[in-house]
C-alpha positions as CSV (number, residue, x, y, z in Angstrom):
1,X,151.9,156.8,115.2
2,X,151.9,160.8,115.1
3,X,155.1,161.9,113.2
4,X,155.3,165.1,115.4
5,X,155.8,164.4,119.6
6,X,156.8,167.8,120.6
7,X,158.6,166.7,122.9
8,X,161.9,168.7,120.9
9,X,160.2,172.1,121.3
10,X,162.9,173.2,124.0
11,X,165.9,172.1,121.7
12,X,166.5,168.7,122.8
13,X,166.5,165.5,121.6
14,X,166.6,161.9,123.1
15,X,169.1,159.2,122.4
16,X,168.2,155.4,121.8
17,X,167.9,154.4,125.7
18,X,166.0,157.8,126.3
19,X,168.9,160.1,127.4
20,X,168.1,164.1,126.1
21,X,170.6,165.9,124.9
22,X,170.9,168.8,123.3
23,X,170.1,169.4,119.6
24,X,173.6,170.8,118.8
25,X,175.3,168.0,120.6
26,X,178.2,166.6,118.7
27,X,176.2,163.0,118.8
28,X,173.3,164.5,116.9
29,X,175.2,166.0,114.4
30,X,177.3,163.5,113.8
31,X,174.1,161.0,113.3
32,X,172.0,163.5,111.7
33,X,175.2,164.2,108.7
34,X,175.3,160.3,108.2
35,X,171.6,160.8,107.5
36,X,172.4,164.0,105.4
37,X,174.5,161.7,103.7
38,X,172.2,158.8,103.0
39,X,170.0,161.2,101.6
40,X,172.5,161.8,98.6
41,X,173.5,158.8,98.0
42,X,169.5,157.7,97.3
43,X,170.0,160.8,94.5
44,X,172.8,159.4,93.4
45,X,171.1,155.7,93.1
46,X,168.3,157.3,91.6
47,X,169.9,158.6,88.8
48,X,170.8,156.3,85.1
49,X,173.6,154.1,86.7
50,X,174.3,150.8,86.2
51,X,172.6,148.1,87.8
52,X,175.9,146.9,90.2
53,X,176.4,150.6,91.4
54,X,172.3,150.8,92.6
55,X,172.6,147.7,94.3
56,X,176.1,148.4,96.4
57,X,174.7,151.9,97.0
58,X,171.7,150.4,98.4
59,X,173.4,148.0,100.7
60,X,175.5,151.5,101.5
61,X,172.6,153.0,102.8
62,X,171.5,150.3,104.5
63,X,175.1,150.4,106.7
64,X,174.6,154.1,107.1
65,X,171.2,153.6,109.3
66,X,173.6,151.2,111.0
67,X,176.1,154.2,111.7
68,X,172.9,156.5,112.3
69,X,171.9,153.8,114.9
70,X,175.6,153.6,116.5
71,X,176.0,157.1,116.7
72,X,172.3,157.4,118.0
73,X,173.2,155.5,121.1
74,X,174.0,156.6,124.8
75,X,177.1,154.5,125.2
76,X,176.1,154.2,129.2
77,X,172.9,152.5,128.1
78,X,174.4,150.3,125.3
79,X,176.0,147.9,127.6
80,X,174.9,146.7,131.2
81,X,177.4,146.9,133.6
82,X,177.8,142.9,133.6
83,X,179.0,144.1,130.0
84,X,176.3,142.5,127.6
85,X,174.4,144.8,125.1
86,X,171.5,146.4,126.4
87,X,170.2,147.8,123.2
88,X,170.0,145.2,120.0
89,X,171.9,148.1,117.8
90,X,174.2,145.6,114.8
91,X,177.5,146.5,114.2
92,X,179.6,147.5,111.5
93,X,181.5,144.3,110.2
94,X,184.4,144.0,108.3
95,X,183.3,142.4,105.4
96,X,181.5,145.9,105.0
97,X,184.2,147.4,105.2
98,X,186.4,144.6,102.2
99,X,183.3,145.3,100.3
100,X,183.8,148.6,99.6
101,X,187.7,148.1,98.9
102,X,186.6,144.9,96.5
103,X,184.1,147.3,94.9
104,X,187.1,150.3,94.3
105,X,189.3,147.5,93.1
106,X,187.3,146.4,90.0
107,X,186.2,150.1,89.5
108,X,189.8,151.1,89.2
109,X,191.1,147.8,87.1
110,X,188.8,149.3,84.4
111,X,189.9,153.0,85.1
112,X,192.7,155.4,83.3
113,X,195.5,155.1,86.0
114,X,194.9,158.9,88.1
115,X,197.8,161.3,87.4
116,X,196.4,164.6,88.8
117,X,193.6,165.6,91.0
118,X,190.2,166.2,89.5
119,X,188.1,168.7,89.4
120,X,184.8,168.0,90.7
121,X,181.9,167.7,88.0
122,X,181.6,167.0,84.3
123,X,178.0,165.7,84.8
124,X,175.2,166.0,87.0
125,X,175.8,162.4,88.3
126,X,179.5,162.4,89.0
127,X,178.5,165.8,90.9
128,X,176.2,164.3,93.0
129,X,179.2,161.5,93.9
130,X,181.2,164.6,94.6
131,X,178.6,166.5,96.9
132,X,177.7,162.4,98.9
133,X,182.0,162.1,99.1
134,X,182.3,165.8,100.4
135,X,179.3,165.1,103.3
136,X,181.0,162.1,104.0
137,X,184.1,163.3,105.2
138,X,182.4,165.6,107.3
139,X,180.5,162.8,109.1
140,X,183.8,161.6,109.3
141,X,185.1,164.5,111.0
142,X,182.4,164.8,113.2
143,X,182.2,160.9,114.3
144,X,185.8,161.2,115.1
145,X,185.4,164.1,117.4
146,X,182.7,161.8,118.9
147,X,185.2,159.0,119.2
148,X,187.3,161.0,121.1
149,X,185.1,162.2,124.0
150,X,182.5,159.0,123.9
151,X,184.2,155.9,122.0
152,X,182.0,153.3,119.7
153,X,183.5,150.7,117.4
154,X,186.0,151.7,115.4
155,X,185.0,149.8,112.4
156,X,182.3,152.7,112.5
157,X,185.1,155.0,111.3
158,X,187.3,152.6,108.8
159,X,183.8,152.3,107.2
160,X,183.1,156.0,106.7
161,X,186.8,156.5,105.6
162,X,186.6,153.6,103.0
163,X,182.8,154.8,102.1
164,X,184.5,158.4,100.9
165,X,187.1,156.5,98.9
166,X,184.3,154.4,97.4
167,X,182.6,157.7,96.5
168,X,185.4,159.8,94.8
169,X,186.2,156.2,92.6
170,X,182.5,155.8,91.9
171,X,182.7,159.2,90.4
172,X,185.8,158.6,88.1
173,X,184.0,155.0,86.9
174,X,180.5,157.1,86.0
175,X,182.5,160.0,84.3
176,X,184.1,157.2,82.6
177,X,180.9,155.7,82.0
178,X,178.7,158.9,80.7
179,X,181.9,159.6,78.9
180,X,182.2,163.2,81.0
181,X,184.9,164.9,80.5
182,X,187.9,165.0,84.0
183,X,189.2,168.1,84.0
184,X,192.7,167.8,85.9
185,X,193.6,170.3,88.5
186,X,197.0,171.5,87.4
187,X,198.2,174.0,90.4
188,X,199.5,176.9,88.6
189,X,203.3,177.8,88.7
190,X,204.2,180.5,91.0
191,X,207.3,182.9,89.4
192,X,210.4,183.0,91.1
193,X,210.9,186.6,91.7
């Protein structure tokens, strides 16, 4: 199988059940930043993390082809009109979803309770959580904007929204971890004048 089909030379792009669209098309770049976002969370995997973080983080990406698949589809050739799924494309479940709330829970029974914001960083690692968290709220953006005009399952959203969430804890528990320091974001007092 050749890699390259040409057949996006004139900017567009088919859909799982061959519609074209566009390559600026809110579908495409909602898919394409859930695969933007995979991407970093394979760097942050591949970095010295504990062995429990790797192995949610791969079943994490494994959910995000899911979304890439979801958000891939023509919803007018996902479902027949006698309303049975054309396309074989899984779903997002909601034990994926409790997963990733189970996971913040024992990361934050083991955590300093959170008084401020933090600043992003400290070390490499926890930047890299930072970067994956800040690309996934704008998949989340952009899916929603997709819900709107072309709806999908919901749980599609809830699991983005809970994935960013997982993200920003994952990055307190390895700063924790790598003993990094949290620098806390203190807004500065404006003078009564």
């Amino acid at each position: 199988m050749k890699i390259y089909t040409k057949t996006g030379d004139k900017g567009t792009t088919a859909l799982f059940g061959g519609t074209r669209v566009p390559k600026h098309h809110i579908r495409i770049e909602s898919y394409g930043t859930v695969d933007e976002l995979n991407s970093h969370i394979g760097l942050i995997r591949d970095q010295r993390i504990d062995p429990r973080s790797k192995e949610i983080l791969i079943h994490i990406q494994d959910r995000l082809f899911t979304i890439g698949a979801i958000l891939a589809t023509d919803p007018e050739k996902a479902i027949l009109k006698s309303g049975k799924k054309r396309l074989n494309i899984p779903l997002i479940e909601e034990e994926d979803i409790e997963l990733l709330e189970k996971e913040m829970d024992k990361m934050n029974d083991v955590l300093p309770p959170m008084t401020h914001f933090v600043l992003p960083g400290g070390h490499t690692t926890v930047s890299f959580c930072h970067i994956a968290r800040c690309v996934c709220r704008r998949a989340e953006r952009l899916a929603t904007q997709l819900y709107e005009e072309e709806p999908f399952d919901q749980r599609t959203l809830h699991y983005l929204n809970r994935l960013s969430d997982y993200l920003f804890v994952l990055a307190r528990k390895l700063s924790n971890d790598l003993q990094a320091e949290e620098i806390k974001w203190v807004p500065k007092k404006i003078d009564d004048h």
